[in-house]
N, C-alpha and C positions, 0 to 999 in steps of 0.2 A: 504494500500500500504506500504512494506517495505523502509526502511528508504535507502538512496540514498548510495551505498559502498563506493563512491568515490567522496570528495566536489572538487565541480571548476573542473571536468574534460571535456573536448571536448567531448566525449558520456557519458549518465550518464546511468547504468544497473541497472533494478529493477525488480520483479517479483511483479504481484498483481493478484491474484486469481489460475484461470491457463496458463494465460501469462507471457511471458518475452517480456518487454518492454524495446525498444531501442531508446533514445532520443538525436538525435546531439544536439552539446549546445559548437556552438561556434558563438555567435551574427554577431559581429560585424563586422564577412566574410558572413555573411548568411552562417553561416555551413556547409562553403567550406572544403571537407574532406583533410586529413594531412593524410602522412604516417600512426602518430601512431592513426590516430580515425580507419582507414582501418584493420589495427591489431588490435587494441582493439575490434572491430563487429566481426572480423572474429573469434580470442579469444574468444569470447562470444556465439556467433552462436555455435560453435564446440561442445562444453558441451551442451547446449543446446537440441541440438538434440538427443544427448543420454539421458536425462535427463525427467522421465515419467510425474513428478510434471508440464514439462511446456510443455501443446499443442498446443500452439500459440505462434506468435512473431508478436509483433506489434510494429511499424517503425517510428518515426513524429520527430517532433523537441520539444525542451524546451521550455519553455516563462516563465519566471518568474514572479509572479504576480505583476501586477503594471508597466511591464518593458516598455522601449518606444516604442511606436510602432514603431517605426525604426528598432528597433533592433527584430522586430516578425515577420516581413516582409517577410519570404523566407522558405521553409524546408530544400533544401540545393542548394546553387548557383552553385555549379560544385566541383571540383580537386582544390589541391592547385597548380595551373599553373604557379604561381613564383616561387615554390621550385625548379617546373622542369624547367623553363626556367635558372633559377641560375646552376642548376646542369649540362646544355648546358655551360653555360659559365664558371665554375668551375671545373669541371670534366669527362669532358667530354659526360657528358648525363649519366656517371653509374649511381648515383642516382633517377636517372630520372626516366629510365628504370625498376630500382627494386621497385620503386614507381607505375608503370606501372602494373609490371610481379602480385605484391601482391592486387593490387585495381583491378586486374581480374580474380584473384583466388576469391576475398567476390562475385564478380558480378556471378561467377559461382557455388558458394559455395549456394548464395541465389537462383538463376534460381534451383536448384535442390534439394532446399530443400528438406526433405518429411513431412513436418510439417508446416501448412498454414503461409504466412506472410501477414500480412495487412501493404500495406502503405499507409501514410497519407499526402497526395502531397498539402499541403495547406500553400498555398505561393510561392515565387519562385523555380520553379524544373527544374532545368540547367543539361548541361555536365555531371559528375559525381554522381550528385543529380536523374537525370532518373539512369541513371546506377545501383544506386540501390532501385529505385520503379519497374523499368519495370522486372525486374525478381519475383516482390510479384506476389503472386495467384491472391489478391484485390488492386487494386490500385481507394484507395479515391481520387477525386478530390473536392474542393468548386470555390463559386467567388473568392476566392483568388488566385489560380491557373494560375501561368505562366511559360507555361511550354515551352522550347528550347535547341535543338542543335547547339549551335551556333558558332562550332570551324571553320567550312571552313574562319571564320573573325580575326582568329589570327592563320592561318597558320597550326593548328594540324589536326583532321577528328572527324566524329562522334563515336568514340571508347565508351568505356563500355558496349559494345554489339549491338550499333547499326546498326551493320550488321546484325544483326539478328533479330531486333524488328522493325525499320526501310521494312525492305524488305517487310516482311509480312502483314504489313498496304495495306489496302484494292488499287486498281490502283495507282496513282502514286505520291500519297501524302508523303510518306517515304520519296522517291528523293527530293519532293520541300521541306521537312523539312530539308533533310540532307545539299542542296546545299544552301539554302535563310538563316539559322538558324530562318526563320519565329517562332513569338512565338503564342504560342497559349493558348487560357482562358481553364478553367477548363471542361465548355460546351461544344468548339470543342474537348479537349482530348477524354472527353466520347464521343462523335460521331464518329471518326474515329476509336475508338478502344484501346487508350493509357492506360484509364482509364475504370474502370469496374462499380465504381458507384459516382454519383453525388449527397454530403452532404452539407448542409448549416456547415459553420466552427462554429456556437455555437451548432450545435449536435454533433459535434465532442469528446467532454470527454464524453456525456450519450455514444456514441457507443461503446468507449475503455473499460469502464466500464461494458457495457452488452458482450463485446466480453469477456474481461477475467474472466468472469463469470461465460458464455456460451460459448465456442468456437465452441463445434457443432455447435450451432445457429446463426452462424456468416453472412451465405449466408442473411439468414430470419431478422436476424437485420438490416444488407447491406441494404434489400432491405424496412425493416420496414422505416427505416427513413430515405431513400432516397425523394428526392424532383424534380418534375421537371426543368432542366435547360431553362435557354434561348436560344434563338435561338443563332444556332452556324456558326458565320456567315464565316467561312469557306468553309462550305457546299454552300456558290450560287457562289463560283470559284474552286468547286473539276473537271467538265468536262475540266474547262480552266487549271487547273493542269493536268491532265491525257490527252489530249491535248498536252500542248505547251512543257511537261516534258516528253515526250513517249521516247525517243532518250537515250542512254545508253553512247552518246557522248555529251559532253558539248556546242563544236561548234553546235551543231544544235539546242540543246536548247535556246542557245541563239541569233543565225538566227530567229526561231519558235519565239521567244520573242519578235525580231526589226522587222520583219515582221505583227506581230498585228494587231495594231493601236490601241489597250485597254489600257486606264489610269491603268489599274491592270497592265496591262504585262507591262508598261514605269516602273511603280515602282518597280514590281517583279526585271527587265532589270537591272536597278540600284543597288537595292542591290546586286545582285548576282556579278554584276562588281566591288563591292567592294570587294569581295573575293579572296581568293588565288588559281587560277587557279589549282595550281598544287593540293594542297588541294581538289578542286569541282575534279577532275577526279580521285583522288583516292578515293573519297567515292564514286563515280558511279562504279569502279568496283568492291570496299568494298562491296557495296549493292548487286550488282550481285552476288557475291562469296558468300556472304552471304543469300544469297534466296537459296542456291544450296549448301549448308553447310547440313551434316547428323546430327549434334551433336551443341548443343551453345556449348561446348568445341570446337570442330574443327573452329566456327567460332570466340572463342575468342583467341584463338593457330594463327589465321591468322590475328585480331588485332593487337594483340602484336608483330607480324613480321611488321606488319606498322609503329608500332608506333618506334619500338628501328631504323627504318631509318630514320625518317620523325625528330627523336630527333640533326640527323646527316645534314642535309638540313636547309638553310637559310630561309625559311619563318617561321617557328615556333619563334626562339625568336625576328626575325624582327615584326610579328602582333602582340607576344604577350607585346614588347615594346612601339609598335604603341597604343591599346588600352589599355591597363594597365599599363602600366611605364609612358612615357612621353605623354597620352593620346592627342597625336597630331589627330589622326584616320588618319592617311595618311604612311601605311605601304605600301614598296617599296618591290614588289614580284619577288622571283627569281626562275622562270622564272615572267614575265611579262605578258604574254598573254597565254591565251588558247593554241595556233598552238606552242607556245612552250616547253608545257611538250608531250612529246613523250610517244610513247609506249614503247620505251627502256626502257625510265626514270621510269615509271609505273613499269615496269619488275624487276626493280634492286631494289625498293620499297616494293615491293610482293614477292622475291625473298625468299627460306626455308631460315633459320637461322642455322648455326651449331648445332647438335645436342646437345651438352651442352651446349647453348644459349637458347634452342627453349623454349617456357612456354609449363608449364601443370597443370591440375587443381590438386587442394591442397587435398591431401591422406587424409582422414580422415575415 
């Protein structure tokens, strides 16, 4: 393996064999991505693909030998969510936004790739962190694997494409990810479909090693040293998802819930009523628009019209205060209830952006 370009940076780039290898390497966020790691992948990615030496790209996190397991815990926990919540209160969300426009240019830059990528989802894989495993061709999962969407609980949506990965999940399991931020183990990923193959995380350097070796051979490794998981215990409440979650409106989801009488549905009830109303019905029509999207650009073009409003609206840095600033967990949502985000308010949410505003995927 070639010696590291760059000491101490948030992604560290390396080639070994016929791979390029991309490693986040910021602990102590759980490799929560920043502006410059999104530029530095995409940087990297670009050359890349012209580049005939590398046939593969393979995706994981750093861990330095010996380092605390605290700090190895995650492959990447989401976005940096305080830069943009700072950038709401500083600047009016500019920064925010072109944090936004560029962390969805790598999510579509990767979705179309033409040169396989493996990711290595082994540890926490949040927000941002799916955003860029669910565009790899392979996405590893192990026991370590925890994986979630969990913004309807600080007020943003399920963005870096999960409009588009989200919908396509088999009945109605997307929606109860998109609106619960439910997390789920390595084992349910791969059953529903998130995840393509199930590794114990100490075969995980033999496979990086056999992959950038052999890149053809990647499926046949994949599957060499894959392992049965355990049981995924999201599978004995998928009919009660696809069920109690059929509804493309939220009030009836959550009628369909208080109606019940299942200790799942009181809990499911719960969580979901900690969430941001207005948030849960923009991913419900997120998801819709997104199942009915021609292109993952067209539906990362309709992200990013979400997201540059949603920066302009008081629940994003109110949840993002509530659970990450002053970790009160008791954010004040505006609107407050379901019956009061409107279909107006959706409209003006969803609404085109000027066309020198609009995003587009990055010319390469």
């Amino acid at each position: 393996m070639s010696d590291v370009a760059v000491e101490n940076a948030e992604v560290l780039f390396r080639t070994e064999g016929k791979a390029g290898l991309i490693s986040l390497n910021k602990p102590k966020t759980i490799h929560a991505l920043t502006h410059g790691m999104v530029l530095s992948m995409t940087g990297q990615l670009v050359p890349w693909a012209k580049d005939d030496a590398v046939e593969i790209v393979l995706l994981d996190h750093h861990v330095e030998p010996g380092a605390d397991a605290k700090l190895s815990r995650g492959f990447c926990s989401g976005g940096d969510i305080n830069l943009v919540r700072n950038s709401v209160l500083t600047d009016g969300g500019a920064s925010g936004r072109q944090f936004f426009h560029d962390e969805y240019q790598l999510n579509h830059l990767m979705h179309e790739y033409a040169k396989p990528i493996v990711a290595f989802m082994d540890g926490i894989t949040m927000g941002g962190g799916v955003g860029i495993s669910q565009p790899a061709r392979y996405r590893v999962a192990t026991e370590n694997t925890r994986f979630a969407m969990p913004e309807t609980g600080i007020g943003l949506f399920p963005d870096v494409g999960g409009g588009w990965f989200l919908s396509r999940l088999e009945g109605r399991i997307g929606r109860y990810l998109a609106l619960t931020g439910a997390r789920l183990d390595g084992a349910e990923c791969l059953a529903v479909g998130l995840a393509t193959h199930y590794l114990s995380a100490e075969a995980l350097p033999e496979a990086k090693r056999r992959i950038a070796a052999a890149p053809d051979d990647v499926e046949a490794i994949l599957a060499e040293l894959s392992i049965a998981p355990p049981e995924a215990t999201v599978l004995a409440h998928i009919a009660d998802i696809d069920r109690l979650f059929a509804s493309d409106r939220l009030e009836e989801i959550v009628a369909a819930l208080e109606t019940d009488g299942s200790d799942w549905a009181a809990k499911t009830l719960e969580a979901l009523r900690s969430k941001s109303p207005q948030t849960c019905k923009v991913a419900l029509r997120q998801l819709r628009l997104g199942a009915q999207a021609a292109t993952f650009a067209d539906n990362m073009a309709m992200e990013y019209r979400i997201a540059s409003r949603v920066l302009d609206r008081p629940d994003f840095p109110e949840g993002v205060r509530a659970v990450l600033v002053d970790k009160d967990h008791a954010p004040k949502w505006n609107p407050a209830t379901p019956e009061g985000v409107t279909e107006e308010l959706l409209d003006t949410i969803f609404a085109p952006l000027p066309v020198e505003q609009a995003w587009q995927p990055l010319e390469v």
